[in-house]
N, C-alpha and C positions, 0 to 999 in steps of 0.2 A: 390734417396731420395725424388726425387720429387712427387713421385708416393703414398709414406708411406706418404706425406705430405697432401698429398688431402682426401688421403682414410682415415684417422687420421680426417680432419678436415669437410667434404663434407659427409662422410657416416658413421663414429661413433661418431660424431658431439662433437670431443674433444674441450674444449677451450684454452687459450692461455697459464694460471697456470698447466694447467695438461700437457699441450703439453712440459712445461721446465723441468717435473718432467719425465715424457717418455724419452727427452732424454739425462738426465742424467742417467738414466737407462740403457738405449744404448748404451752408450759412453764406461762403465763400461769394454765391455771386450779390448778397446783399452788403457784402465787405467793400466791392469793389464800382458799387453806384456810382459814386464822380464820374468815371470815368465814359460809363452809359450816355453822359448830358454830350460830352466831349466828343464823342464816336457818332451820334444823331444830328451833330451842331459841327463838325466839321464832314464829314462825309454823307452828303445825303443819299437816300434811297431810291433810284427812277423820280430824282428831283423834288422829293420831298422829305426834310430833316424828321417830319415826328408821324404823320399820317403810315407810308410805308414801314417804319421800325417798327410800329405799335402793329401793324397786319403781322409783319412776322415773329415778332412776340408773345402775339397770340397765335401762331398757329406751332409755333414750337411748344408753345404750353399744353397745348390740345393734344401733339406727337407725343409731347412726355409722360403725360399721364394715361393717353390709348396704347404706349407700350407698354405701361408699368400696367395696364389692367390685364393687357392681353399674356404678360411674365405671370402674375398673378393667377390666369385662368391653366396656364402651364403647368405652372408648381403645384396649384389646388390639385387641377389633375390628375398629378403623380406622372406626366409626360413629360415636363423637365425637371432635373435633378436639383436640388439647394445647395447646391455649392458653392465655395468663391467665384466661379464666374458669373451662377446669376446673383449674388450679391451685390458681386462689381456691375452688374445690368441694370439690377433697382437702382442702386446708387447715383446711375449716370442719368437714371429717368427724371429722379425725384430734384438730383443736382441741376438739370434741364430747366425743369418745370419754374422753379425756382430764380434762373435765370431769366427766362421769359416772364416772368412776375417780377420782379425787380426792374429792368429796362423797361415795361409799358408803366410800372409805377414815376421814373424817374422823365418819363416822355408825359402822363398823364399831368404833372407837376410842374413840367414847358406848359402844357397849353395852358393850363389854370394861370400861371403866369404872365402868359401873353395874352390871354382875354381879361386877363384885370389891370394890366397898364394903360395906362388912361381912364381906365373907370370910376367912375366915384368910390370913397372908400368903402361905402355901404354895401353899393353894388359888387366890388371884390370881394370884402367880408363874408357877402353873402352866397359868393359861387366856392369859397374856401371852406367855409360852414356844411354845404350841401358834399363836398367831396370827404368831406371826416367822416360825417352823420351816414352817408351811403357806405363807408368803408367797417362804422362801425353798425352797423345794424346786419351789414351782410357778415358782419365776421361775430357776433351773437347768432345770426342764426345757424352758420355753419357748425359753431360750436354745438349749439343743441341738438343739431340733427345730427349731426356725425355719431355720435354715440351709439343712438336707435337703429342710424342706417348700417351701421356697421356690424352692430346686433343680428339685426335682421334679416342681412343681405350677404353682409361679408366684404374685406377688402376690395375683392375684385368691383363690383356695382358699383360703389363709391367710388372708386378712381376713373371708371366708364363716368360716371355723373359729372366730376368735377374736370373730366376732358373738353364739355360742353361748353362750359364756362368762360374760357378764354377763344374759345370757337367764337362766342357773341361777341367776345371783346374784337377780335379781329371782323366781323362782320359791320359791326356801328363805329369800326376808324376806318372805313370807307367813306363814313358820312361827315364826317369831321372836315370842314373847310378849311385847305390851307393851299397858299400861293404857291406853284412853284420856285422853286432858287434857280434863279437867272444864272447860269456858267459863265 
């Protein structure tokens, strides 16, 4: 977020009232989570509730952040203009991104769910343990690295980089075993 924060302030030269009103804007699809369990859990996807949402969750994350890099190499450019429409263009990328990050979080939270009913409680503990500890060790390292990369390299790289990243999420719920729902 540190990367949307510079490019926001440093090359669409948002200010600090516009920048509260963006991200509340943003926030919005982690407002409306309930509803993610509701939409994966009554309407499945080519006959599977969490496998197929979580592929296209991650691959809208991946769309959102490779147009906000490719907006980014635009503006840097000086080939497209900063203005409200491409504001309004970050804005829908990042609000994307966002959304695809919320839905495979709320889908990632079914399956931990459904692989520890019936489990021993130790053995649930322990696959709820392993999803914090991975969520927090990746979200310290982004922390530290974002700074340097963004030093470094600049907005645009960093949002290339972190396009990736939901590209593997959508690649390993391929692998993810689940029945399909009988119609």
């Amino acid at each position: 977020r540190l990367a949307v924060s510079y490019y926001y302030k440093d090359t669409l030269h948002i200010g600090p009232a516009e920048m509260s009103i963006i991200g509340s804007i943003q926030i919005l699809p982690w407002v409306i989570k309930p509803l993610y369990g509701f939409i994966s859990d009554g309407f499945p996807l080519f006959g599977y509730k969490r496998r197929s949402y979580l592929i296209l969750s991650g691959l809208v994350g991946t769309l959102s952040w490779g147009a906000l890099s490719a907006l980014a190499a635009c503006t840097q450019g000086g080939a497209c203009p900063t203005d409200s429409l491409t504001t309004a263009t970050a804005v829908a990328a990042v609000t994307m991104s966002s959304l695809g990050l919320a839905f495979s979080d709320v889908l990632v939270d079914a399956i931990v769910v459904g692989r520890s009913r019936g489990a021993a409680q130790g053995e649930a503990g322990a696959l709820q343990a392993l999803c914090w500890s991975s969520s927090a060790v990746g979200g310290i390292l982004s922390a530290y690295a974002s700074g340097s990369l963004v030093q470094q390299f600049g907005p645009r790289f960093v949002f290339s980089l972190t396009a990736v990243f939901p590209l593997i999420t959508t690649g390993v719920a391929g692998l993810i075993h689940e029945t399909p729902v009988k119609k």
